[in-house]
C-alpha positions, 0 to 999 in steps of 0.5 A: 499460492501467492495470495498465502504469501501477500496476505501473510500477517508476517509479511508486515513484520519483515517488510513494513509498508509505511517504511516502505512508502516514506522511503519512497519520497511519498508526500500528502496530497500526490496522485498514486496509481497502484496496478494489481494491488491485490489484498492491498498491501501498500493501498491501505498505508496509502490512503491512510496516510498520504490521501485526501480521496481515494478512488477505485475501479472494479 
């Protein structure tokens, strides 16, 4: 049930990630440790837009 909700295309719509991450102070180049990012959405606005090198463990 959850992943309907975190996986929801309308989720970006109400709260936008990027905005999210630029409110956050996030600045290029920053070591970022995200726990349980599920479908990832605040992973891929990450990577996107602040790293250099993005490592992953399984």
């Amino acid at each position: 049930m959850m992943s309907l909700i975190h996986d929801n295309p309308l989720r970006r719509k109400c709260s936008n990630p990027y905005k999210t991450l630029e409110e956050a102070g996030l600045k290029s180049g920053q070591k970022v440790l995200e726990i349980g990012c599920g479908p990832g959405f605040f992973t891929i606005p990450t990577a996107k837009s602040y790293l250099k090198q993005v490592s992953y463990m399984r």
